[in-house]
C-alpha positions in Angstrom: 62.2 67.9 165.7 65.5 67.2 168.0 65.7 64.1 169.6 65.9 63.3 173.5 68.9 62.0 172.8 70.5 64.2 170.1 69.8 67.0 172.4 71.6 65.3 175.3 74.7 65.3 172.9 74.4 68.8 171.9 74.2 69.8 175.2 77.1 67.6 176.7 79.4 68.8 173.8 78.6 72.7 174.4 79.5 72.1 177.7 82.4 70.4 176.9 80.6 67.3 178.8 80.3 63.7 179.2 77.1 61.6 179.3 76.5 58.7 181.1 74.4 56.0 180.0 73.1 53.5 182.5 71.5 50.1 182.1 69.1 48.2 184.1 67.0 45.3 183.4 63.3 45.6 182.8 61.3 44.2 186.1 64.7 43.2 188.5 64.6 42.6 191.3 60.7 43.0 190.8 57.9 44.7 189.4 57.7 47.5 191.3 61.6 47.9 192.7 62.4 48.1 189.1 60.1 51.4 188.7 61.5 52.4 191.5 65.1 52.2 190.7 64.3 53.4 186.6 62.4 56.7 188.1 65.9 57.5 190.3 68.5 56.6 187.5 68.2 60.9 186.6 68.5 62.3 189.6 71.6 59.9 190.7 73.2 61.1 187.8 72.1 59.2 184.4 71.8 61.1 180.9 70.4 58.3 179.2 69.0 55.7 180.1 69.1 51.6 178.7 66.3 49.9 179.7 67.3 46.1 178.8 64.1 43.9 177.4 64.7 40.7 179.1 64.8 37.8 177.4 65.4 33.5 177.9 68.9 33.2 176.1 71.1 36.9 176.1 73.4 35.6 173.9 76.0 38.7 174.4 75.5 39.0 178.0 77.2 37.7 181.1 75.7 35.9 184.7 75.1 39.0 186.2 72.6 40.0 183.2 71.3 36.8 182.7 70.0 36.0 186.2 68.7 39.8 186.3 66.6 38.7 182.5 65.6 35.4 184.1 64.4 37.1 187.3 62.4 39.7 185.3 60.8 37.3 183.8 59.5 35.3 186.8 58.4 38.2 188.1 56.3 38.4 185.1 57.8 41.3 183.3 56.3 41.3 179.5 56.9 43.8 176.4 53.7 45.4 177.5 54.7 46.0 181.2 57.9 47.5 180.2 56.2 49.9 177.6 54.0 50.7 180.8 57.2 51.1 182.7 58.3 54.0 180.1 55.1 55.8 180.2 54.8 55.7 184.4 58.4 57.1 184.2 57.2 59.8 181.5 55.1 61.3 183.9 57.5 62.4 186.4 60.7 62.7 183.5 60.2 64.0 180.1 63.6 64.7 179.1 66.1 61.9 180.0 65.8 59.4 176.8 65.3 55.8 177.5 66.9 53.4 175.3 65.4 50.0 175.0 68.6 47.3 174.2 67.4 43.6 173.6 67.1 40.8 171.5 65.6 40.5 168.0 63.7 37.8 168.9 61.2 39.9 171.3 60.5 42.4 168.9 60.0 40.0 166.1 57.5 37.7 168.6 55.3 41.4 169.2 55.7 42.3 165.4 58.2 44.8 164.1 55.4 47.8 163.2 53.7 47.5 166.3 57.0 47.7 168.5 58.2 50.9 167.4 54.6 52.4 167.4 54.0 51.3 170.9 57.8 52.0 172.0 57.3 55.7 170.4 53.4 56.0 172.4 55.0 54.7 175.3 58.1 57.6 175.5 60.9 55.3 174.0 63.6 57.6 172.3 65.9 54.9 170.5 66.3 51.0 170.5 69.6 49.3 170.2 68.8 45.2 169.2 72.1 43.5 169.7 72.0 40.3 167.5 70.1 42.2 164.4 73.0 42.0 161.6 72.9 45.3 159.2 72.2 43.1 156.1 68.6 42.7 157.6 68.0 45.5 159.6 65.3 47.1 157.2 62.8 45.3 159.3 63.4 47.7 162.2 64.9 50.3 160.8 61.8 51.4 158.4 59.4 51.5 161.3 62.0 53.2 163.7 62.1 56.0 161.4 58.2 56.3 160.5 57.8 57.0 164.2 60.8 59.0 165.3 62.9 56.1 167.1 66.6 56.7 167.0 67.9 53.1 165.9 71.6 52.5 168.0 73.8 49.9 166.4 76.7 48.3 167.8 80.5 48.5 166.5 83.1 46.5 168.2 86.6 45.5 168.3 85.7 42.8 165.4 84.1 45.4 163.2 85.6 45.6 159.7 86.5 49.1 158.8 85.4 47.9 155.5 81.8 46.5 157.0 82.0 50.4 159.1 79.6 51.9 156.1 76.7 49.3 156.3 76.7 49.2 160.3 76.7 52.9 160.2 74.2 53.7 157.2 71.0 53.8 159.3 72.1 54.6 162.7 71.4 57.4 164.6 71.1 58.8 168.4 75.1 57.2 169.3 77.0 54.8 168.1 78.1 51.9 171.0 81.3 50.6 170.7 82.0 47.5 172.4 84.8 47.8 174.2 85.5 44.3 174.5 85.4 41.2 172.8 83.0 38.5 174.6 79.9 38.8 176.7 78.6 41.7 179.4 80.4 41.9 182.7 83.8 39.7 182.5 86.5 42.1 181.3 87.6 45.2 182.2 88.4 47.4 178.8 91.5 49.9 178.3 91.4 52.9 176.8 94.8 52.6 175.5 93.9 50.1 173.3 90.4 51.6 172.2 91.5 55.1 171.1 93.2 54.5 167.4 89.6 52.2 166.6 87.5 55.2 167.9 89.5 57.3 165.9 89.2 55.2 162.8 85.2 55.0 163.3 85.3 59.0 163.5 86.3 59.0 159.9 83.1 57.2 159.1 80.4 59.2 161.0 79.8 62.3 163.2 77.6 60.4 165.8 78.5 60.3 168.9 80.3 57.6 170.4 79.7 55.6 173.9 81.7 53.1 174.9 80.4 50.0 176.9 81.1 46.4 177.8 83.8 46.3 180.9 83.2 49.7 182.5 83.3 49.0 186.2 84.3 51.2 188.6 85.0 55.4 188.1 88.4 54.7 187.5 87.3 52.8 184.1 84.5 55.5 183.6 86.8 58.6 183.7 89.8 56.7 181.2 87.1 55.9 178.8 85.1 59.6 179.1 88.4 60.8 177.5 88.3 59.2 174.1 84.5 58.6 174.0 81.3 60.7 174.1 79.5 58.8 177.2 80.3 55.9 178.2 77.7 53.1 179.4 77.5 50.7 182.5 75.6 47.7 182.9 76.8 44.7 184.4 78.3 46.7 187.5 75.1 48.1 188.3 72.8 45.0 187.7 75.5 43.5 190.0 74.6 46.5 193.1 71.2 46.2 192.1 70.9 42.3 192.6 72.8 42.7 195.7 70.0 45.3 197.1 73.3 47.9 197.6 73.4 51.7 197.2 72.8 51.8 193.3 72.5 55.7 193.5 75.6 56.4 195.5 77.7 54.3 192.6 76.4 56.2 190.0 76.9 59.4 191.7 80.5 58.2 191.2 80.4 57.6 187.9 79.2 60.7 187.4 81.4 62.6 189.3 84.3 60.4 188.0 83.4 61.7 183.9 82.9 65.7 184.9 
């Protein structure tokens, strides 16, 4: 059976399209704002859709993420509210995947088995866990693929071509390439520079390949839609959505911008 998210690709590609892969954090600004904004991310314009696990120390992410992770979590967000999230949002929206992207930590703390089962029950297409390191990725990976859960790795600027094969053996869904060096939200990326290490990686795998980290306005959105599959947006929208501004119109923008 197709995935949610390999038939977002197919799609794109036959129409000679880009997707656009937003992020949000579980439970920001609150409970029920959060539902709000994750039920509206499709019709503004999202093809996929991150759903970020918050968590006490986001190693890899910047203020804007923290302080949305620390604020979920005051608010009382939990692994079992988000999968609850994912299934309120699966009655209205069968077809745009969700990604969860998080930390090891919280899967290991709810047990490895039981994550993907739930994730899977709930409606999660893929997961994408940042600080996992390939060497031990079995973990994960085995239950991902007993349920049907496409498991997203990371590849960045740092990545080895020779360490390409063992971050690339059991991924699947997309590939996200970090376009920057550093943590979420503190430097914009140039496509200039990415292009020859996208083209390297594209001797390694035929996944798609969406580029995040340093996306923040359409400008950045439309250089990076031409050497990349999708491209992804977090920080800039966490930022809009802290702020209580017009998330919807931005990613219209984004959207528009990638066309």
């Amino acid at each position: 059976m197709t995935s949610r998210i390999s038939s977002i690709f197919a799609s794109n590609i036959a129409g000679g399209k880009k997707a656009l892969v937003t992020y949000i954090v579980a439970g920001d600004p609150d409970l029920a704002a959060s539902q709000e904004i994750l039920e509206s991310l499709p019709e503004a314009g999202a093809d996929i859709i991150e759903l970020g696990i918050p968590f006490t120390d986001p190693m890899a992410d910047g203020p804007v993420i923290q302080d949305a992770a620390l604020r979920a979590l005051a608010n009382g967000m939990t692994i079992a509210k988000l999968f609850q999230m994912v299934r309120d949002f699966r009655i209205k929206n069968d077809t745009t995947p969700i990604v969860l992207m998080g930390y090891f930590n919280s899967v290991f703390a709810y047990g490895a088995e039981k994550f993907a089962l739930d994730a899977k029950s709930a409606g999660v297409d893929g997961l994408l866990i940042v600080d996992l390191p390939s060497e031990e990725e079995d973990e994960l990976v085995i239950p991902c693929k007993e349920h049907g859960l496409d498991f997203i790795r990371l590849a960045t600027p740092t990545t080895d071509v020779k360490r390409l094969p063992s971050v690339l053996k059991n991924a699947s869904g997309f590939l996200y390439y970090v376009a920057v060096a550093g943590i979420t939200g503190t430097t914009s990326a140039s496509a200039d520079n990415l292009k020859p290490a996208l083209d390297e990686i594209r001797k390694h795998t035929k996944l798609p390949i969406c580029v995040g980290f340093g996306i923040k306005t359409p400008e950045d959105a439309k250089a990076m839609a031409e050497i990349a599959d999708g491209v992804v947006v977090g920080s800039a929208l966490v930022d809009l959505i802290s702020k209580k501004a017009d998330h919807s119109a931005f990613i219209k923008s984004l959207k528009s911008s990638i066309m």
